[in-house]
N, C-alpha and C positions, 0 to 999 in steps of 0.2 A: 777792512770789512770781511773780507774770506777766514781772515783766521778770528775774527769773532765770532762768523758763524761755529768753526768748531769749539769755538768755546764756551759757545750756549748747547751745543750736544753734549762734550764733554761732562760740562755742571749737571743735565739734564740725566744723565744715565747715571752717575755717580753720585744723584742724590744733594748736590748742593745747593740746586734750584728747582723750586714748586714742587718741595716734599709734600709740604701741607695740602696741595692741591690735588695732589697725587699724579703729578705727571713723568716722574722716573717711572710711575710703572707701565706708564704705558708705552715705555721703550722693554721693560725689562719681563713684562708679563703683555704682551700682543696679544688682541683678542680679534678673529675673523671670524664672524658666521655665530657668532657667539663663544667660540673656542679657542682655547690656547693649545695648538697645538704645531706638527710639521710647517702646514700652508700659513698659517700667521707670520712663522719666522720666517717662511721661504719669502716672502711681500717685503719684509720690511730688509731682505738682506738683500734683495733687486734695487728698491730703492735709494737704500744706501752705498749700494754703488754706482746707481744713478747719480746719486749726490757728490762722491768722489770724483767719477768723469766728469762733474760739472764743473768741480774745482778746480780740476786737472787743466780743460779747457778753457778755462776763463786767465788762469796762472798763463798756461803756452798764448795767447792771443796777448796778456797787457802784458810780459815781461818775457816771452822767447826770443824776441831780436834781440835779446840783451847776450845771447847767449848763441852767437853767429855761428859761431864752432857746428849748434845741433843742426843748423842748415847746409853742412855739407855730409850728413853720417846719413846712413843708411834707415829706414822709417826711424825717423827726425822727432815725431810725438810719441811714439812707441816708448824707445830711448829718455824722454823727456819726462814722461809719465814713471818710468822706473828712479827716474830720480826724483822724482818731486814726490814721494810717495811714504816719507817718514811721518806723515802727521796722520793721514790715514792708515797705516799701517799700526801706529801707538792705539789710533780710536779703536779698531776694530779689536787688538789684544783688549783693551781694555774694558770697552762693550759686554765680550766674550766673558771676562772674568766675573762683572757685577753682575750677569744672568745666570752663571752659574752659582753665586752667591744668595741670590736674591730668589733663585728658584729652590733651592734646598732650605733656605731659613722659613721660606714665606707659604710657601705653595703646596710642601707636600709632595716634592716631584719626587719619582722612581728613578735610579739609576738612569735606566734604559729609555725613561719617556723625557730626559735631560739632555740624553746623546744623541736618541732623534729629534729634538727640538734644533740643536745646538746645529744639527745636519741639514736641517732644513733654511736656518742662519746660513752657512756658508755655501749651500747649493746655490741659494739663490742670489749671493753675491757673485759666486765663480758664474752662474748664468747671466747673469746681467753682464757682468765683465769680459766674457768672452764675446757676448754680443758685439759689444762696444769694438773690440778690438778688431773682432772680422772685418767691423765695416772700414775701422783707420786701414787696417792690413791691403786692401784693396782699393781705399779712393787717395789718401793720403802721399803725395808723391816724396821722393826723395832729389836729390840735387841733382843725381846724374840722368834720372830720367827726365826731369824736369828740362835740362840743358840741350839735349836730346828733341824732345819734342815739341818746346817751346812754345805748352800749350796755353790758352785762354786767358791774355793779359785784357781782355777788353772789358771787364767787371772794373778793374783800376781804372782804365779810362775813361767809362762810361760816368763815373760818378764822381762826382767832384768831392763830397767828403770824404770818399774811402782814401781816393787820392793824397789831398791833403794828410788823411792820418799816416798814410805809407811811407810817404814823404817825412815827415815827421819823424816815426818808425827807422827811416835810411840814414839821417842823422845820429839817429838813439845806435844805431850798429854801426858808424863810423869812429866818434866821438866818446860815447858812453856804455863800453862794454865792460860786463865781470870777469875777473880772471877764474878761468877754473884751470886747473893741471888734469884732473882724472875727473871720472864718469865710469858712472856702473852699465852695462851692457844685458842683455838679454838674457845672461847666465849668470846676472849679477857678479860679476869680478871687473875686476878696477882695470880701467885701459884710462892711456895715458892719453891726453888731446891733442890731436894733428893740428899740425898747420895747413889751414884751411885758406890763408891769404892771397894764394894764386889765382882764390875763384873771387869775381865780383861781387863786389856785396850788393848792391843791389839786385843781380840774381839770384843770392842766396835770401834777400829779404823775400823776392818773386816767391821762393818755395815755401816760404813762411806764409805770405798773403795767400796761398791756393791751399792749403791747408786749413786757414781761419776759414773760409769761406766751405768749405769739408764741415767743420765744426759747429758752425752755425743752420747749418742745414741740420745737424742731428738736432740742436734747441728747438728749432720752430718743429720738426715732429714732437719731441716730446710734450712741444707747448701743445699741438695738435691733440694729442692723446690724456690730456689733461681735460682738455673740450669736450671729448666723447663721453670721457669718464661721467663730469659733470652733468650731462644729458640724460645718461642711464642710471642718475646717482641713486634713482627710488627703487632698483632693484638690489637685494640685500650682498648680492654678491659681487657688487660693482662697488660696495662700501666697503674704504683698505681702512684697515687697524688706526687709530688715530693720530700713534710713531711716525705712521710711512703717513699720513696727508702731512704732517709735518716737517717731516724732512722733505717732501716734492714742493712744500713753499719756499725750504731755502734753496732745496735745487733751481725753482723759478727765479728766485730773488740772484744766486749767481749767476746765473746763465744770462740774466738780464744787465749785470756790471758788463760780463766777459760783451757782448753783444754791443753794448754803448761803447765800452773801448773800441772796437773794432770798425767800428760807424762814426765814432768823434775823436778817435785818439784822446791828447793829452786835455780837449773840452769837455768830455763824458762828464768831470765832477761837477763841472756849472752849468753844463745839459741837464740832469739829471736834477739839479738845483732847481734851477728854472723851470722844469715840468713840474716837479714836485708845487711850486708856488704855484702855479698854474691852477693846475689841479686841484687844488687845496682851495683858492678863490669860487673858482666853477661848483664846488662842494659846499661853499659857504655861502652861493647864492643858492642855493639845494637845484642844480642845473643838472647835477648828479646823484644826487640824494639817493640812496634807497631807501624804501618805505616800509617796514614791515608792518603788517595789519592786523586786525581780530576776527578772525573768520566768524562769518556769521552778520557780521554789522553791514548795512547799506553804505557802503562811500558814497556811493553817486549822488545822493540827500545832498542836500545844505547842510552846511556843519554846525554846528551848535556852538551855541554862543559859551566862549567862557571867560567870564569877568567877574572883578569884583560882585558889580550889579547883577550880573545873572545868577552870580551864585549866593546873595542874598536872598535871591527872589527865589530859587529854588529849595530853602534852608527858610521858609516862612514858619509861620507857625500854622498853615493852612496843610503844609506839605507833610510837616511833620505828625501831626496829628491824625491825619489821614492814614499814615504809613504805621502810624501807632496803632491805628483804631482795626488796618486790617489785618495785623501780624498778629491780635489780642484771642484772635479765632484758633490759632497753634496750639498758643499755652492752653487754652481752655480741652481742646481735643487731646492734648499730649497730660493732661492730671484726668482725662475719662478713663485711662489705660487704667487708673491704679483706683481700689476701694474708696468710698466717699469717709470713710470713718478712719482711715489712712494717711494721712501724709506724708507723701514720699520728699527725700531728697531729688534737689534738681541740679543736673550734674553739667559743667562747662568745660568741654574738652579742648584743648588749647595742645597743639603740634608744634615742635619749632621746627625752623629750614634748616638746612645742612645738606641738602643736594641728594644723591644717593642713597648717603648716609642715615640722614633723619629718616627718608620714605621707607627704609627698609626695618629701620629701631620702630618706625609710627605705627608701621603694622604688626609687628612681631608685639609688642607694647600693649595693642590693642586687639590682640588675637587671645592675647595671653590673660587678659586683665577682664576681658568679656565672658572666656571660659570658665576661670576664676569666678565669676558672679554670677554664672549662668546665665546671660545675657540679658541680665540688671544693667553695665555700665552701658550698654546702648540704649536702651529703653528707657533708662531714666535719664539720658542726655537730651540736653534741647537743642546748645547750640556747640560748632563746629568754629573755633579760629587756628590761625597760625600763620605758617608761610613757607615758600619753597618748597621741598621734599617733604616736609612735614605734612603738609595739606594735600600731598599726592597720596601719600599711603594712604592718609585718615579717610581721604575719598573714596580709595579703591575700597577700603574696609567695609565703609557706609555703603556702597555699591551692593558690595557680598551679601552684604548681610540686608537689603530689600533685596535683593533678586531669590534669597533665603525669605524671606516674608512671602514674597508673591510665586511659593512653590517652584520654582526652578529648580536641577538640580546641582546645585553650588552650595560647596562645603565651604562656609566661609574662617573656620582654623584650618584648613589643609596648607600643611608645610609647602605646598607646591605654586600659592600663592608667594610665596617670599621667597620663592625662588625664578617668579617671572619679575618682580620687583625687582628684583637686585640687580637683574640682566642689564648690559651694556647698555647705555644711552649715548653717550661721549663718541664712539667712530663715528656712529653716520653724522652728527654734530658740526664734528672739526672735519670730515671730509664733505660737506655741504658748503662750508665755509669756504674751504681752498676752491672746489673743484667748480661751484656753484654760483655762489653770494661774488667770488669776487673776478668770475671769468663768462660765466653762461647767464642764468636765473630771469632766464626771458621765457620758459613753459609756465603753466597757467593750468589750473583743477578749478570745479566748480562744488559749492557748497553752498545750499539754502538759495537758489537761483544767482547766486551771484559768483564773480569771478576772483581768484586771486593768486600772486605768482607763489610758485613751490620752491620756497626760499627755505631758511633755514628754521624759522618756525614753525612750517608746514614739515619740515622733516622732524622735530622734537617732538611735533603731536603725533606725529604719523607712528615714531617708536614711541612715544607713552602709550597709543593707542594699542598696538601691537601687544605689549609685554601687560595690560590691564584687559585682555581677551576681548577690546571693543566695547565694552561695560560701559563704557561710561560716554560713549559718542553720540550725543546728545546736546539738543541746546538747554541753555539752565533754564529757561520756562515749563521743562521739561520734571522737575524736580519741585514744584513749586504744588504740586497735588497731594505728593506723597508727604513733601513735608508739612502741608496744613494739617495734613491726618493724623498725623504724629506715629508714622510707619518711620520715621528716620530721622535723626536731628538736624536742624537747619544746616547749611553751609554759608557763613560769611566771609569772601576773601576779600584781602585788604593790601594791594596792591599799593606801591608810592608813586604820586607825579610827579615825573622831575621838574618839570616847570616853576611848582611853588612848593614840594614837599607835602602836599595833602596826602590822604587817604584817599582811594576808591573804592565806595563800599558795592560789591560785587554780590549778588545774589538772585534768589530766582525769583524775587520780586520785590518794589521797593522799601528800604529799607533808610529812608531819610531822620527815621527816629534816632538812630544812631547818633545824630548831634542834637540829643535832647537836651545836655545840659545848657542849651545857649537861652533854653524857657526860662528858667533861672533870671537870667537878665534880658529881656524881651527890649528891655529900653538902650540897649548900649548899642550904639551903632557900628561899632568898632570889632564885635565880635569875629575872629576867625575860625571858622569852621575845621574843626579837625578831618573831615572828611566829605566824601562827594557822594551820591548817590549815582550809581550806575545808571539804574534802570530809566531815570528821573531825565538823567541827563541827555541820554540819547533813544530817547521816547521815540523822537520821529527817525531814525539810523534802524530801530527793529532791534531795540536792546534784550531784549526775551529770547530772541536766534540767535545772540549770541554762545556761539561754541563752547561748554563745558571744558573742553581739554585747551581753549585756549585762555578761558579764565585761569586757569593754571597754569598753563605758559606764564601768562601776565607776571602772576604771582610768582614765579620760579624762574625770574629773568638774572641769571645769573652771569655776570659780568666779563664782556667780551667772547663766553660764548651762546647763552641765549638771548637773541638779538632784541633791544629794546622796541616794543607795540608802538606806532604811533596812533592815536585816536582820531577822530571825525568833528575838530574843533576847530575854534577861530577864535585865539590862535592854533595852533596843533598843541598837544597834548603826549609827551609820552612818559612809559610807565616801565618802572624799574620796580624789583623785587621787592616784596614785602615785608624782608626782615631789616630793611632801612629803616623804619619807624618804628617796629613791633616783631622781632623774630620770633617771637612765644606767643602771641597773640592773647596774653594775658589781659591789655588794656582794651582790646575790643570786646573780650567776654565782660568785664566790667561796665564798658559803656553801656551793653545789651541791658545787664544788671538794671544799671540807673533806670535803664527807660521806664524798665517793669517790676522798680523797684519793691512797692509795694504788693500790688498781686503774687508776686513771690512770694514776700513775708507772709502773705496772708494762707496760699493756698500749698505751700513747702513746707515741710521742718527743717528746712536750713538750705545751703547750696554748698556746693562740693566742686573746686578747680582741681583738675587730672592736670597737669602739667605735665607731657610726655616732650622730653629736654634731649637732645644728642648731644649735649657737654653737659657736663659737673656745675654745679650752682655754686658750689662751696670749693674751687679747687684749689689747688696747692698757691702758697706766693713764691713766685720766684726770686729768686736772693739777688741781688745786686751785685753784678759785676764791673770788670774795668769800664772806665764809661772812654771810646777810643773820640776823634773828634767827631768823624764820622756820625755816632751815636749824640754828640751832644747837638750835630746840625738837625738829624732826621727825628729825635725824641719828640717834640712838639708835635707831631704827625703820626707818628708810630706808636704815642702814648693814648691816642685818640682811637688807633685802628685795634688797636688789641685790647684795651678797655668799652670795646664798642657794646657786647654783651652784659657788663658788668654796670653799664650807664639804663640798658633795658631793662635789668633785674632789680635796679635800685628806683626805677624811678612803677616798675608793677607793682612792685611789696609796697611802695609809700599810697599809690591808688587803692590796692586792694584792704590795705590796714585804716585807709580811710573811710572804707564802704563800713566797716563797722558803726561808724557814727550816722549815717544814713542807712543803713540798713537794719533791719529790726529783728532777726532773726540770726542764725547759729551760720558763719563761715567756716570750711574747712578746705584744707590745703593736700593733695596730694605730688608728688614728685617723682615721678619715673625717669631716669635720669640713667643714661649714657655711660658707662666711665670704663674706659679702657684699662685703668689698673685692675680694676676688682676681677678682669676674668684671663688674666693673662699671668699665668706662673710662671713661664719661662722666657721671660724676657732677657735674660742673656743670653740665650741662644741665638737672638734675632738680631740681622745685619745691622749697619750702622744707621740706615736709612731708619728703620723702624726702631731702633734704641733711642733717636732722637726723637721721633715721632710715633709712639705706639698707635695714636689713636687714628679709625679709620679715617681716612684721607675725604676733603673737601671737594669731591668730586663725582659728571653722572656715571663713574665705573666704578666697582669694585672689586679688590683681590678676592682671589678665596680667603685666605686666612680672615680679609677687613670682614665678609659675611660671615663666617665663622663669629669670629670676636662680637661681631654688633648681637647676632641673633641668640649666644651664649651669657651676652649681659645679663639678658632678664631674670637670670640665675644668682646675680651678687647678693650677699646677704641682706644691701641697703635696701634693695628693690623687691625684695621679699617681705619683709617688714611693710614697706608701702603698701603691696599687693593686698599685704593681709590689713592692713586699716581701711584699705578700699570696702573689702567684703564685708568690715562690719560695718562699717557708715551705712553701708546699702542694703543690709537686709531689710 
């Protein structure tokens, strides 16, 4: 288990594990404070030597008796530590190498802001590690003092497991010891091993045991300080780079083996079994559960029914009509904007997710494409789909650009918008996670009179909120004036339930038309509803105070680290990201289509999908290589995960090719679309990590260069050409 740990660092820095994700770079480009700079690497090179002394410790505690010899030399772990020190020693050259590598190909670094990075890497190792060692240097005993003062055997006797494992332990150093001849020494040169057999072994075990008990005192501080962390975690400076919450969970994760050894001996592995099953049952009766919620909704309510039945009856034709007859007030206000001897295109903006990535392409996309039309593509948009980052930027956008209507003063193209977008979301994230969610997350904030704990949700809104200037922190009933008026185009988010894979159709008020086509067959009782109505559903919960920034949570629940919503139902309900059923939200603008099919046709000269995409629609096939067994076991699974968008794409184009025949007027298709070839010339320059993957990484950070790249697409000659069919559709 210890040397797996480094071999998930290992992977992790060198790029062979969660490229796509973009988690090398957050060992290899550290970000604190929102900066890559000295104090980033000074963090992650404290805890990375945190994480060595833990391996150190844990190695001296389950396998020192082995090695009786170290219990008669002079500081015994000191000595131990310098030998045991070749695999840390490889990481840290190696580390070293791919940040210098990774910072000259990728970043743009200077010489001299390379060398103070790289200084601030090893300050804060040698700081941490000299910590470390002051404290062995003075509590750590050696044989001859120990013999001497023959201090503190009554922790042994006091306790019957330690007992027992010592015991055990006094065997393992009678019976089953390693031969070693030499050992390296404090000036690193090779000395040859004494015979140590004139002393007893069981007091040389004694020095072993008052040493463990040394060591385990420095874990529960650092578990301590892990505590505090977590307490203070909403203040920006208490949030470490999301490398170092990473490495302080395997530092936790070993300090937690070394610690069970020490307390069970050779039972730790079916101790640890045994809690684990424990624990896991207690989780499965949710004894344990965490909850995470939707700020803004009532828990305290009764929950709302959900079933079959109830969601028949909420999908009537009483409900839907209703929801049709008062959404009908929008389109009618949104065609007063333009001449009566006019008719304008009506335009369905559709975002896809991609985390960072898409939020950062959706604005730039749509900064770009607005100017271009002189802010035609807003005006004549009605409605707003997508998912994940996609639906964050397109948000922020819509945001700018009313807070631009209602005289503010907010440039809504100012480059300095995409550059609060871009900003880190990921540290405070993954250290809410470690420091919070799975040690503290018993504080509590209040929102719309009610109460909720400040989990890791509350920390994703809290930075959305942040880096989107507050805009948008609001509940969606909020939104629900401006867009009757047709000041802004709707927003529908469309979140997945895991429970049965429906829709949530999320809005600033109800929107049950959405499953119009089930009027079609009014008589089939079998129908399943492609989606749920939010507002419908949890009417009495206070569905309209519902949090804006957490309908986008919802929608942007990205897996394993923004933590899955549970809802206010019976059964419970929860809700995974939206690009599970619809990452492009192509077939939601559609649906909208259906409802209002004809008033369209009638009052439009056609309708127009912007499809703004963070990948390629059309890209490359990859050629067929060795197929190894490996590949023919995981293919069935792996064919599924990587054809996931191409299953999306094929089944929008078959919907929207079929609104032709139901719809009575002129569709057209625009594509704004992502692609990391078109704006990258020099990709041989670029390290191995980014040769294999040019395109910006699946994740809430990004590099410079991935900002660069994303916000210099809009420039490819593909997406010029679109641009330019946009402006003439729309004149």
């Amino acid at each position: 288990m210890l040397i797996l740990c480094w071999i998930i660092l290992f992977a992790m820095v060198t790029g062979s594990f969660g490229k796509y994700l973009g988690i090398p770079y957050l060992f290899l480009d550290p970000e604190y404070l929102n900066q890559v700079n000295f104090r980033s690497f000074f963090i992650i090179g404290m805890v990375s030597a945190g994480f060595t002394t833990a391996f150190h410790i844990t190695c001296y505690i389950t396998d020192g008796h082995r090695f009786s010899f170290v219990g008669a030399l002079s500081r015994p772990f000191s000595k131990f530590v310098i030998n045991n020190s070749i695999i840390p020693a490889i990481f840290l050259v190696v580390y070293v190498h791919e940040i210098i590598q990774f910072q000259i190909s990728n970043e743009y670094s200077r010489t001299g802001d390379l060398a103070w990075n790289l200084a601030g890497l090893i300050a804060g190792y040698a700081v941490m590690s000299l910590i470390f060692f002051v404290y062995f240097w003075f509590t750590n005993k050696d044989i001859f003092k120990y013999v001497v003062c023959r201090i503190d055997e009554k922790i042994k006797q006091n306790v019957k497991v330690t007992r027992a494992s010592a015991m055990k332990k006094l065997d393992i150093a009678r019976k089953k010891q390693i031969r070693v001849d030499n050992y390296l020494d404090f000036t690193l040169r090779s000395r040859e091993v004494e015979d140590s057999s004139f002393y007893d072994k069981s007091t040389i075990l004694q020095v072993f045991d008052q040493n463990h008990f040394n060591l385990v005192i420095i874990e529960l501080c650092i578990f301590g300080l892990i505590l505090v962390l977590g307490i203070f975690k909403d203040y920006p400076s208490f949030q470490l780079p999301a490398a170092a919450s990473f490495i302080i969970f395997l530092t936790v994760f070993v300090m937690m083996a070394g610690a069970f050894s020490y307390w069970f001996g050779g039972w730790s592995a079916t101790t640890a079994l045994i809690l684990f099953l424990v624990l896991n049952h207690l989780v499965g009766e949710e004894y344990l559960t965490k909850r995470y919620e939707a700020f803004g909704l009532n828990y305290q309510m009764p929950a709302s029914e959900y079933s079959v039945a109830s969601l028949r009856k909420l999908n009537d034709t009483v409900h839907v009509q209703r929801d049709w007859q008062n959404n009908l007030g929008m389109l009618e206000n949104w065609r007063r904007k333009f001449p009566d001897d006019h008719k304008p295109k009506m335009v369905f903006l559709c975002a896809s997710g991609g985390g960072k990535r898409a939020a950062l392409w959706t604005l730039t996309a749509l900064q770009t494409a607005d100017s271009l039309t002189h802010g035609d593509l807003m005006e004549k948009s009605i409605l707003i789909t997508g998912a994940s980052g996609g639906l964050i930027g397109a948000s922020y956008f819509r945001e700018l650009k009313l807070r631009d209507k209602l005289g503010e003063k907010v440039k809504p193209y100012n480059e300095t918008h995409r550059h609060r977008i871009s900003t880190d979301n990921l540290n405070p994230l993954i250290f809410s996670l470690m420091a919070n969610d799975l040690f503290v997350g018993f504080t509590k904030f209040e929102y719309n009179g009610n109460y909720y704990y400040r989990d890791r949700g509350y920390t994703f809104e809290e930075q959305l909120n942040q880096i989107t200037e507050r805009l948008m922190d609001k509940p969606i009933k909020a939104y629900d004036s401006v867009e009757q008026q047709g000041l802004v185009p709707m927003i529908i988010l469309a979140p997945t339930i895991v429970n049965d894979g429906r829709k949530l159709y999320i809005a600033s008020r109800p929107v049950s038309f959405m499953n119009y086509d089930i009027m079609s067959f009014p008589d089939y009782a079998l129908s399943k509803y492609a989606g749920i109505d939010f507002q419908t559903l949890f009417v009495d919960q206070g569905a309209g105070d519902l949090r804006f920034l957490s309908a986008l949570r919802m929608s942007a629940t990205f897996p394993y680290i923004t933590p899955n919503t549970t809802l206010p139902t019976e059964p419970a309900i929860k809700i995974m990201d939206a690009g599970i059923s619809d990452n492009f939200g192509l077939t939601d603008a559609v649906r909208f289509m259906y409802a209002y099919k004809d008033w369209i046709a009638e009052n439009t000269s056609g309708v127009v999908f912007v499809s703004i995409r963070d990948s390629p629609k059309l890209g490359t096939i990859a050629p067929k290589v060795g197929q190894t067994i490996i590949d023919d076991v995981t293919q069935p699974i792996s064919s599924v995960y990587n054809n996931f968008e191409n299953f999306q794409d094929i089944n929008s184009d078959m919907l929207i090719n079929q609104a032709k025949y139901w719809f009575h007027n002129s569709i057209d298709r625009i594509d704004i679309q992502y692609q990391a070839e078109s704006y990258v010339p020099i990709l041989q320059k670029m390290d191995s990590i980014r040769q294999n993957n040019s395109r910006a990484s699946l994740s809430w950070r990004l590099t410079t260069r991935e900002k660069y790249g994303i916000i210099s697409s809009i420039n490819s000659d593909e997406n010029k050409v679109e641009l330019k069919k946009l402006s003439e559709l729309l004149k």
